[in-house]
LOTORMAR-274184 format. One record per residue: residue number from 1; z, x negated, y negated of N, C-alpha, C, O, CB in turn. Coordinates in steps of 0.02 Angstrom, whole numbers, plus 50000, padded with zeros to 5 digits. Glycine has a CB too. Layout:
N
SITE   i   nc3   nc1   nc2  cac3  cac1  cac2   cc3   cc1   cc2   oc3   oc1   oc2  cbc3  cbc1  cbc2
SITE NUM     Z     X     Y     Z     X     Y     Z     X     Y     Z     X     Y     Z     X     Y
...
***
This chain:
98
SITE   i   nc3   nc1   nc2  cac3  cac1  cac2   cc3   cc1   cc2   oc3   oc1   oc2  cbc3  cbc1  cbc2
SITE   1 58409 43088 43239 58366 43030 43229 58352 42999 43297 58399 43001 43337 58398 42978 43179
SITE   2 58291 42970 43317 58285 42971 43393 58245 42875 43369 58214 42861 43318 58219 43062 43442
SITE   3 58261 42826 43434 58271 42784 43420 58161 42758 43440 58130 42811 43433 58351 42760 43459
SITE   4 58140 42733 43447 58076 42715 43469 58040 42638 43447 58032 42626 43387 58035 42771 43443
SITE   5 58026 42604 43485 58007 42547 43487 58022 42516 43434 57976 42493 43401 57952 42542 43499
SITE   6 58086 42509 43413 58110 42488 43345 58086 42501 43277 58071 42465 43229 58110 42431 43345
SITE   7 58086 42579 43291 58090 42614 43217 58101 42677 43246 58075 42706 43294 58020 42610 43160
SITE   8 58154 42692 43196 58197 42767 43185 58139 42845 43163 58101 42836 43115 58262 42748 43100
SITE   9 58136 42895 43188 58106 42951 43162 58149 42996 43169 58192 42999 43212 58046 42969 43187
SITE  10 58138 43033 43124 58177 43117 43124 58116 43185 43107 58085 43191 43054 58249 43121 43044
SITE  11 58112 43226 43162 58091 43247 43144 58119 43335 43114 58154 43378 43141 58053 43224 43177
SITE  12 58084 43332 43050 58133 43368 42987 58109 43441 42989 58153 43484 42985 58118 43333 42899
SITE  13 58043 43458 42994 58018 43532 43011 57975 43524 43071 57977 43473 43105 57973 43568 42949
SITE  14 57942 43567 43082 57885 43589 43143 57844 43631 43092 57868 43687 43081 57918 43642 43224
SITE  15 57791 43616 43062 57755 43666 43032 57691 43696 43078 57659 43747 43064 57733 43636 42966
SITE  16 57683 43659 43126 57636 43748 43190 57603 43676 43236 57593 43616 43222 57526 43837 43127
SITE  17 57596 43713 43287 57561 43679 43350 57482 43693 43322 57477 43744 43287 57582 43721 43438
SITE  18 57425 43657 43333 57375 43659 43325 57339 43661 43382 57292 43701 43384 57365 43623 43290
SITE  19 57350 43622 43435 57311 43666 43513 57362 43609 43558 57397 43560 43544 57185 43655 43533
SITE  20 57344 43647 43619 57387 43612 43681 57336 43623 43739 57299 43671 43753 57472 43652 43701
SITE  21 57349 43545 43777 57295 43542 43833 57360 43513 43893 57390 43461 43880 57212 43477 43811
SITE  22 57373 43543 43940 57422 43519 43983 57486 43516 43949 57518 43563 43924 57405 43456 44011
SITE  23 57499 43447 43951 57565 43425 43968 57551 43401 43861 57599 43381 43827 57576 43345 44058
SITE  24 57515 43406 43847 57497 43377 43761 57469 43414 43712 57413 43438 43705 57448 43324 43756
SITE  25 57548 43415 43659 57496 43479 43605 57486 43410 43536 57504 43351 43536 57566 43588 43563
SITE  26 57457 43444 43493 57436 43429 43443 57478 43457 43381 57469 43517 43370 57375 43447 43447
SITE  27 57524 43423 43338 57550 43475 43302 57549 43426 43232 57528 43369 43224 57628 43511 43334
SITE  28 57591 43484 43175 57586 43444 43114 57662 43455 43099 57685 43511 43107 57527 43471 43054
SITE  29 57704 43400 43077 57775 43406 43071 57776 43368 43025 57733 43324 43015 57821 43391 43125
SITE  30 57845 43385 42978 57862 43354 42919 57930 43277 42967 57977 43280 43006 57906 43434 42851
SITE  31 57898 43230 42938 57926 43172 42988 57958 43130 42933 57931 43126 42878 57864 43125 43038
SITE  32 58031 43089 42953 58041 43046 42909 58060 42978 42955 58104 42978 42998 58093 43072 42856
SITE  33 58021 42926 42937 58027 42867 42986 58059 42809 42955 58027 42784 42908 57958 42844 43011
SITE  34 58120 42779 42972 58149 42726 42955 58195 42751 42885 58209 42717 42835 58092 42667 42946
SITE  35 58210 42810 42897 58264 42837 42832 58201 42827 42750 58217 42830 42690 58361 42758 42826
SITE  36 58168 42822 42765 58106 42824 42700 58082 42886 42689 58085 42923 42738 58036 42782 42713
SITE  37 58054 42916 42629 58033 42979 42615 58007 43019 42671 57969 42985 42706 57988 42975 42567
SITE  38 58013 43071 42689 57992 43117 42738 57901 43130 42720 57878 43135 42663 58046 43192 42730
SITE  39 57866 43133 42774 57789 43126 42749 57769 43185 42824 57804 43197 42873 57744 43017 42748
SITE  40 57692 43216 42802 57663 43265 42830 57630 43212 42909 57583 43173 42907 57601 43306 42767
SITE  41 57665 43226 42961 57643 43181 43005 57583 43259 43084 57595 43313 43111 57745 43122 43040
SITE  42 57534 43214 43081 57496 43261 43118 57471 43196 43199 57443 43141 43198 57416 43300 43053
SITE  43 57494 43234 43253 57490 43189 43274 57492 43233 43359 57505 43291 43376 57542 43134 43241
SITE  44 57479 43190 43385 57487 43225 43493 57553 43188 43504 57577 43134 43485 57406 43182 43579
SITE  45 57581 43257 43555 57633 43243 43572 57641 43256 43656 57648 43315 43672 57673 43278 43526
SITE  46 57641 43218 43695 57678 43217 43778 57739 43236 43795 57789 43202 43782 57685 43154 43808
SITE  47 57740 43295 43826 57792 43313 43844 57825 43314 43911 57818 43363 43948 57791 43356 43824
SITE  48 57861 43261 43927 57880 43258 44011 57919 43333 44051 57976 43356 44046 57943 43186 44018
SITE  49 57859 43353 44091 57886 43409 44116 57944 43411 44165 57965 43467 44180 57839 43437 44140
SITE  50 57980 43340 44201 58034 43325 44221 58097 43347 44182 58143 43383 44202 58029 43265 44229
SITE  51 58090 43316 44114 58163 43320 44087 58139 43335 44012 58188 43332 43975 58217 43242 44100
SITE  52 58085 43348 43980 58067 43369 43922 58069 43327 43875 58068 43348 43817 58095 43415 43907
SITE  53 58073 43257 43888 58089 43217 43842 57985 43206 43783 57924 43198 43788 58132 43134 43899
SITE  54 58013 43212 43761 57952 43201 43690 57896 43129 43676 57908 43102 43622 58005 43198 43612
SITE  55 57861 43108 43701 57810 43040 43662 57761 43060 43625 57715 43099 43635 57769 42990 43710
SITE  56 57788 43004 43549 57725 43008 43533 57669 42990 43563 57665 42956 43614 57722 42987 43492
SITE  57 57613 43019 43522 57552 42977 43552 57521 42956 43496 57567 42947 43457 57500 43015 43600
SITE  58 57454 42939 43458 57424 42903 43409 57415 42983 43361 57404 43041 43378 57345 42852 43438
SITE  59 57432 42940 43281 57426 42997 43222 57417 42989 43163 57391 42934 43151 57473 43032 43214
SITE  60 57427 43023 43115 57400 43025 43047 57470 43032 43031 57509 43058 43070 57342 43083 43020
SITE  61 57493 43000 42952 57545 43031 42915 57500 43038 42830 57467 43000 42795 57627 42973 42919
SITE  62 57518 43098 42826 57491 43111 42747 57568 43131 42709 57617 43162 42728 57423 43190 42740
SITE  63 57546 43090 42634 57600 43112 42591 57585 43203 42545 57532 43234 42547 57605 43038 42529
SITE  64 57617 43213 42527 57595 43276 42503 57551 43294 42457 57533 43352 42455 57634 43301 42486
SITE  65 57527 43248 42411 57454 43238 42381 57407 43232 42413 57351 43248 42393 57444 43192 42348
SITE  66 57425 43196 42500 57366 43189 42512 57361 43240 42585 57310 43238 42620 57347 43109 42514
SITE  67 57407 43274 42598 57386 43338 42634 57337 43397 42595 57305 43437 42629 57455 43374 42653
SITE  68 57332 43398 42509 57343 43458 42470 57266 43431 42476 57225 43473 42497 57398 43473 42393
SITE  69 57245 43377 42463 57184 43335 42437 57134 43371 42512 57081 43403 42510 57202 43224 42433
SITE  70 57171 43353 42565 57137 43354 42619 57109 43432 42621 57048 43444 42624 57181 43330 42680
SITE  71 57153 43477 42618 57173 43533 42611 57094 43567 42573 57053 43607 42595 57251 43530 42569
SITE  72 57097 43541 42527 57030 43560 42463 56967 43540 42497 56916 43574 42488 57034 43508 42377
SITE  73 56965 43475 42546 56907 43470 42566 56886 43516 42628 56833 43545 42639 56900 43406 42575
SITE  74 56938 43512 42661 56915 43569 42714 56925 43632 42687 56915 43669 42735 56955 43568 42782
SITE  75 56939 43667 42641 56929 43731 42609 56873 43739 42566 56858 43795 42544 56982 43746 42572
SITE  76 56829 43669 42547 56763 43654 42512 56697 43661 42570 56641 43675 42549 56769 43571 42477
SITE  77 56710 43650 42650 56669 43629 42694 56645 43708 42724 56677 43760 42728 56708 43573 42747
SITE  78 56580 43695 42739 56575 43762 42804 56558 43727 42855 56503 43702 42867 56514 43829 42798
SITE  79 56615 43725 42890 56627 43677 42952 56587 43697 42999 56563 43648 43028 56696 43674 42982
SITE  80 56566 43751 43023 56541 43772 43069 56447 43746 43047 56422 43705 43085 56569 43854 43077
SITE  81 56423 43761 43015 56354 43730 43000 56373 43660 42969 56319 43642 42945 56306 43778 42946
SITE  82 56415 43615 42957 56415 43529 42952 56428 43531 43034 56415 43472 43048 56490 43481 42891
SITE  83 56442 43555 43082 56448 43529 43129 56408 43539 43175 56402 43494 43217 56494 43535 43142
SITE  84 56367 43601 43182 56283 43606 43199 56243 43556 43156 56193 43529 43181 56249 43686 43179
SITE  85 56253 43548 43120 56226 43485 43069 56218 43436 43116 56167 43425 43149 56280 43455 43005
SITE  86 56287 43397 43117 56307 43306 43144 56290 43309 43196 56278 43256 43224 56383 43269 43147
SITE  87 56283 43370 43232 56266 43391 43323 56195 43367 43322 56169 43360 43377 56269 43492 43352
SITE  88 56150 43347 43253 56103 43359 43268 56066 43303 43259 56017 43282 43290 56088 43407 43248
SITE  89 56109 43275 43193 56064 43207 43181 56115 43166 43184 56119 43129 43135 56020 43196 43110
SITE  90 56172 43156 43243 56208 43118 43249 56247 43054 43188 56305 43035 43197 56177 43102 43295
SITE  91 56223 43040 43156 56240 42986 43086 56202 43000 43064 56152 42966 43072 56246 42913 43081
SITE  92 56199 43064 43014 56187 43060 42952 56243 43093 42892 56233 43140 42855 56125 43088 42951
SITE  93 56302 43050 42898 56351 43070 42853 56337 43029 42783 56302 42979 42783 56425 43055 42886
SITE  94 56367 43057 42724 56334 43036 42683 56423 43013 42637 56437 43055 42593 56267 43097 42653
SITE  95 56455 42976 42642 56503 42941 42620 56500 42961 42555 56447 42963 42524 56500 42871 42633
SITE  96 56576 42984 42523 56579 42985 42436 56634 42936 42420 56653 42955 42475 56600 43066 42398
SITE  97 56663 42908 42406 56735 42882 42397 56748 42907 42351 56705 42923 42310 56752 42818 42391
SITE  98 56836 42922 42341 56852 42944 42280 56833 42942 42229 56863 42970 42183 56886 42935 42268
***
């Protein structure tokens, strides 16, 4: 359990690095913060190449409904033409709410 600006994290798995630029990868880990349910935390991580010590940096935590949820929408998307898309008409997203 590692101590941080007054709140406790553990982190419980490593489920895969998602990209690394320098000294900062991107990964998705099963995290449990303040002894509370363990949740899907995706987030950048700094790694001091002195002594290896770990910072977070800014992230997402999803519970497991809402990784699976997420999961369906990007397995619903063809990302590659929505993103030649938004490239093109900058805001024209079209909002659904649940």
């Amino acid at each position: 359990m590692k101590r941080l600006s007054g709140f406790n994290y553990e982190i419980v798995r490593n489920c895969g690095v998602i990209s690394q630029v320098g000294i900062v990868t991107k990964e998705l880990n099963v995290i449990r913060y303040n002894s509370m349910p363990a949740r899907y935390d995706l987030r950048a991580w700094e790694t001091d190449p002195e002594d290896g010590t770990r910072k977070m940096r800014k992230g997402l935590t999803f519970t497991g409904e809402e990784l699976i949820f997420l999961r369906d929408l990007l397995n619903g998307m063809d990302l590659d033409t929505q993103l030649e898309e938004a490239e093109d008409t900058k805001s024209n997203f079209d909002f659904k709410p649940f």
